[in-house]
C-alpha positions in Angstrom: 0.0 0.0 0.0 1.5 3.2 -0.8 1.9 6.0 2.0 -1.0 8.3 2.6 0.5 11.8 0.7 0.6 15.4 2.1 0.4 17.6 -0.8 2.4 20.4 -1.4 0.2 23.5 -0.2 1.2 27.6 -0.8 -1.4 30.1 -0.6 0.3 31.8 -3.1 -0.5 29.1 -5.3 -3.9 29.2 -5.6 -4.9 32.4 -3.6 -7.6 33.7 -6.0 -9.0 30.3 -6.2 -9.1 30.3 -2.2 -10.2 33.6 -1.7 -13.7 32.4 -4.4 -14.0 29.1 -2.8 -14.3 30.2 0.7 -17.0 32.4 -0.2 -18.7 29.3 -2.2 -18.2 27.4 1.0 -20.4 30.3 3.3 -23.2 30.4 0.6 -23.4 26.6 1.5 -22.7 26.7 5.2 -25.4 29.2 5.5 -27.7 26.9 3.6 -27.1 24.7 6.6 -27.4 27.6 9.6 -30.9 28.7 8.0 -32.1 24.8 7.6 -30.7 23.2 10.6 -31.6 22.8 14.5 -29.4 24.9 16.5 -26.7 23.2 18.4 -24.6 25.1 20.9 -21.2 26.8 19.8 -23.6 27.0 16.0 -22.1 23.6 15.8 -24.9 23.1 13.7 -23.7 25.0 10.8 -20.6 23.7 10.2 -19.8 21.5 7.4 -18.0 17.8 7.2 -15.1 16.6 5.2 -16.6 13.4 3.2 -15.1 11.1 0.5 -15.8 13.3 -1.8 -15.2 16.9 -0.4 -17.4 18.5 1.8 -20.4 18.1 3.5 -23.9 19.6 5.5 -24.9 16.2 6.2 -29.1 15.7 5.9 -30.9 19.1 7.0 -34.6 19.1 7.3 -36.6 21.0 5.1 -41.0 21.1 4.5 -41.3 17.2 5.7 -38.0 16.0 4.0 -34.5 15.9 4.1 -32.2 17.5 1.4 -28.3 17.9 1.9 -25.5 19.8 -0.2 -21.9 18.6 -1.0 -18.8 20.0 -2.5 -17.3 17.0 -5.1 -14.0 17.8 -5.2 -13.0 15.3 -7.2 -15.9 15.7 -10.3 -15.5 19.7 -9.2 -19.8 19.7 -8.5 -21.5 21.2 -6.2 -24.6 18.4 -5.8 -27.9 18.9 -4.0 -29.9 15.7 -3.1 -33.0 15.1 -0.9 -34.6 11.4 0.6 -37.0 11.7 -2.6 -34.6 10.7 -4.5 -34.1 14.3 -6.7 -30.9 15.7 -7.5 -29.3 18.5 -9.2 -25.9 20.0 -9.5 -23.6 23.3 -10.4 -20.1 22.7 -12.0 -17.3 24.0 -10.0 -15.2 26.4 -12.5 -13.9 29.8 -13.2 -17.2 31.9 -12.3 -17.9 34.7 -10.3 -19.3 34.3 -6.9 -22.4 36.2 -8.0 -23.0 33.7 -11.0 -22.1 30.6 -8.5 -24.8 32.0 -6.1 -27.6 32.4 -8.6 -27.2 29.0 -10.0 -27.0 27.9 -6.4 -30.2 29.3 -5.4 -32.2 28.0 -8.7 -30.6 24.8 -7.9 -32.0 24.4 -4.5 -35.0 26.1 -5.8 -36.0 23.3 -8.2 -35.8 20.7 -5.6 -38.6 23.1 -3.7 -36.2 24.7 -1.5 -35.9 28.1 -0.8 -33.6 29.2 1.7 -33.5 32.5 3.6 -29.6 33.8 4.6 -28.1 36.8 4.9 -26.4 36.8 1.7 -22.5 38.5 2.1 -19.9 37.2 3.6 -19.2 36.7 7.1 -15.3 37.2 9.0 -14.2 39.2 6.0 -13.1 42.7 6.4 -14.7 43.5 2.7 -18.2 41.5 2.7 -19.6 42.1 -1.1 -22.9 40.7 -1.0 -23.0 37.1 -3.0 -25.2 38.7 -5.7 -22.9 41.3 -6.6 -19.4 39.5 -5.9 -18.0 39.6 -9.8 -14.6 40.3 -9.0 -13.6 36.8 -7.3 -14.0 34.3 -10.3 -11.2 31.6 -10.4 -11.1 28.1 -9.8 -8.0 26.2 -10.0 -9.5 22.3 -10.0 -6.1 20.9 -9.6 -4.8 22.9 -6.7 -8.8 22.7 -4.5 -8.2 18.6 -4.7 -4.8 19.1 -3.3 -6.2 21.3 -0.8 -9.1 18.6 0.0 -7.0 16.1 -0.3 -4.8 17.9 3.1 -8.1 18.1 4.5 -8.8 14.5 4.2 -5.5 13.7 6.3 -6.2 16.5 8.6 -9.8 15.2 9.3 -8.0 11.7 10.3 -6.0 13.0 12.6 -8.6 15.3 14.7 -10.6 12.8 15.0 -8.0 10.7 16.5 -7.2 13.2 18.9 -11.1 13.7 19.9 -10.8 9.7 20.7 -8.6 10.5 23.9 -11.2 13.0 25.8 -14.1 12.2 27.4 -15.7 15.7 28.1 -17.4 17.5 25.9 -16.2 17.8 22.6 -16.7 18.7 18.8 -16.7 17.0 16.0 -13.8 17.5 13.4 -15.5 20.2 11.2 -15.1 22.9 8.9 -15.7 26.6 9.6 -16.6 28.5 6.3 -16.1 31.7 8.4 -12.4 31.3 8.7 -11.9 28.3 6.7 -10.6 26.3 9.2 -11.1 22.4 9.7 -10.7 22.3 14.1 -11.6 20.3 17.0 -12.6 22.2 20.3 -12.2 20.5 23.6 -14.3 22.1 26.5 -13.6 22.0 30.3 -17.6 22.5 31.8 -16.5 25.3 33.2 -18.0 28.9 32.4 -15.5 31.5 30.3 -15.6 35.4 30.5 -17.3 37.3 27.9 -16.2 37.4 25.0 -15.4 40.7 23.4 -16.2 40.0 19.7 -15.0 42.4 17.4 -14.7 39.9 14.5 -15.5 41.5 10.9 -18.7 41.4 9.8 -19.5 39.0 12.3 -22.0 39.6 14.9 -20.6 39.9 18.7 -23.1 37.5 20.1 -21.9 34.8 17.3 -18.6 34.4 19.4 -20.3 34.9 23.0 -21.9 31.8 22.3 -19.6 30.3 20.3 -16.8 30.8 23.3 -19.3 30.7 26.2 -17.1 28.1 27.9 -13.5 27.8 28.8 -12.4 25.5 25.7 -9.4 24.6 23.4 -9.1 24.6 20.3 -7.2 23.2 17.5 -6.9 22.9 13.8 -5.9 23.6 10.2 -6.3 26.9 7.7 -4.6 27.5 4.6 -2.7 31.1 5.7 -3.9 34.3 5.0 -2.0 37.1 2.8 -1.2 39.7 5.0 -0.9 37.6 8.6 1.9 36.6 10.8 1.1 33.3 9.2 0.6 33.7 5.4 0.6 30.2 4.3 -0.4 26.6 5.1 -0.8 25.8 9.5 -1.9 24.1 11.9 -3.2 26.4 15.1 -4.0 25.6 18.7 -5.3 28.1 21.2 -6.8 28.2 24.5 -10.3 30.7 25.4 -9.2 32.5 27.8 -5.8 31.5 27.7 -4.0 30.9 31.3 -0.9 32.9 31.9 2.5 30.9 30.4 1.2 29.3 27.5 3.8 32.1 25.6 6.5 30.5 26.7 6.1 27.3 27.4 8.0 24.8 25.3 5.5 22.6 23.4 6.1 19.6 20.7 7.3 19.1 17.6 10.7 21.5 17.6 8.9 23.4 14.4 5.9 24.5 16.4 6.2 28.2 18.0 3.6 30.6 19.8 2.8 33.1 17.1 2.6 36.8 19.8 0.6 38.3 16.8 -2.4 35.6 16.3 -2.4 34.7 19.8 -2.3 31.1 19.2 0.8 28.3 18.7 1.6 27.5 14.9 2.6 24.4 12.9 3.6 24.8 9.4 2.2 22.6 7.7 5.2 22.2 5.4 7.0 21.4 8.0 4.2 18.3 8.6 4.4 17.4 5.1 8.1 17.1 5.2 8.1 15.4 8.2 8.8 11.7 8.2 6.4 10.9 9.9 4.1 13.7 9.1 0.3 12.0 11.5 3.3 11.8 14.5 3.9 15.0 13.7 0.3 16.5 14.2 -0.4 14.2 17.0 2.6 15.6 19.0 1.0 18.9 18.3 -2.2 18.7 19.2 -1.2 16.5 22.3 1.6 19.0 23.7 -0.6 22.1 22.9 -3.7 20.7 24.9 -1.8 19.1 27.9 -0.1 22.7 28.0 -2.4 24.8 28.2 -4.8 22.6 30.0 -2.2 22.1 32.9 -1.9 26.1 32.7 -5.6 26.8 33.0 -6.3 24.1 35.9 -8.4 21.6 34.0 -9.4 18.1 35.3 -6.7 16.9 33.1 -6.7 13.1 34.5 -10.8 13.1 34.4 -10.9 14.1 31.2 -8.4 11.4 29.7 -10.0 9.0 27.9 -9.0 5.2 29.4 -8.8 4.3 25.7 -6.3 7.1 24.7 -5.9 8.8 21.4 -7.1 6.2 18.6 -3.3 6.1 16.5 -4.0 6.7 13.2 -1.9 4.4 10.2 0.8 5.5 8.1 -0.5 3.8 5.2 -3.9 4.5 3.4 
């Protein structure tokens, strides 16, 4: 069996297909915040990686089910309800605004209508979808790459999830920031949180961070940030005084002063011999760390089972 790959990942590869696809990615994770139950921390409007991209899972709509996934691999965007209809828009260089009309007459011919606020969320600029003309590339060859880090990423969240038995997320995908993470929580209450996020509403983060948790996960940089390209992250809410300095696991991690959270390239994963070691060392040394700092039940909260270790090989 051959190895499981790490792809080679630079932002400023494929920025301009990045910067359109995350916006595709909120007109579909909105779909899912207007159709689905609330869950706490909006948990319920996050999407999944799947085998073929990613996922709402089934949301309820009239007295059905319908759900909406990204297919990376035939570069589709494909709606399907329990009745058995489907429909589809290809994945290709087209504006946002032409990507969200064909969206909407998409879901509209399988007799759903959905009501969202239509511009983008956690952007500084937030161009409604409708009028969005100037983002318009997609690069088919360097979003499977990207999906395909994802993938590997997804495996090894949820083999850290596997050693905690408080409460936890699942491995999901923020289309806000664009961010596949895993949030661990203590069931302890966390001060308010002082929001402040671009076009994002303050009481989406009170309730997002209305418990002391911590976080990890995976983003493909930002132009612009103390961390432009490819990284794994890990932070705690509120974060207990030391984690700055304290010497955490593998040597190529660091505490980044200007994000406020500890960094992994992920080059430095994909390079790695041992890349899933790697990311479990991470994610292990940044939670025990900060954990230990902030006064959690660490021992409680172990699971007797332990982190699941995921296989080199595929």
């Amino acid at each position: 069996m051959e190895s499981v790959q790490w792809p080679e990942l630079h932002l400023d590869d494929w920025s301009p297909t990045q910067a359109t696809l995350h916006r595709m990615t909120q007109i579909v994770g909105k779909t899912r915040l207007s159709l689905a139950p609330f869950e706490n921390h909006w948990w319920h409007c996050a999407l999944y990686v799947t085998v073929r991209g990613l996922g709402t899972s089934p949301m309820p709509y009239a007295d059905g089910n319908v759900s909406v996934e990204f297919d990376f691999s035939k570069h589709l965007v494909v709606a399907r309800t329990d009745r058995r209809a489907m429909r589809c828009v290809r994945l290709e260089n087209k504006s946002v605004a032409d990507f969200y009309r064909e969206y909407c007459a998409m879901l509209h011919a399988l007799g759903v209508d959905v009501r969202m606020h239509a511009a983008p969320n956690e952007m500084a600029v937030a161009t409604p979808f409708a009028d969005d003309t100037a983002h318009a590339t997609y690069d088919p060859d360097a979003v499977h790459r990207w999906w395909r880090a994802l993938c590997n990423v997804d495996r090894a969240l949820k083999a850290f999830r596997s050693g905690f038995v408080g409460k936890c997320s699942p491995s999901h995908f923020w289309w806000g920031g664009f961010d596949l993470a895993c949030t661990r929580f203590s069931g302890r209450p966390a001060p308010r949180h002082a929001g402040g996020i671009p076009n994002c509403p303050d009481y989406v983060m009170r309730e997002a961070y209305s418990h002391e948790c911590i976080s990890a996960g995976f983003w493909p940089g930002s132009a612009g940030s103390s961390v432009p390209d490819a990284a794994f992250y890990a932070y705690a809410y509120p974060e207990p005084t030391g984690c700055t300095v304290a010497r955490i696991a593998p040597s190529s991690a660091y505490y980044d002063t200007a994000m406020g959270e500890w960094i992994l390239p992920y080059e430095a994963v994909r390079t790695a011999s041992d890349p899933f070691a790697a990311v479990g060392e991470f994610l292990e040394s940044t939670y025990d760390t900060a954990a230990k700092l902030g006064d959690w039940d660490v021992a409680g909260l172990r699971s007797a089972r332990g982190a699941r270790a995921v296989p080199l090989h595929a």
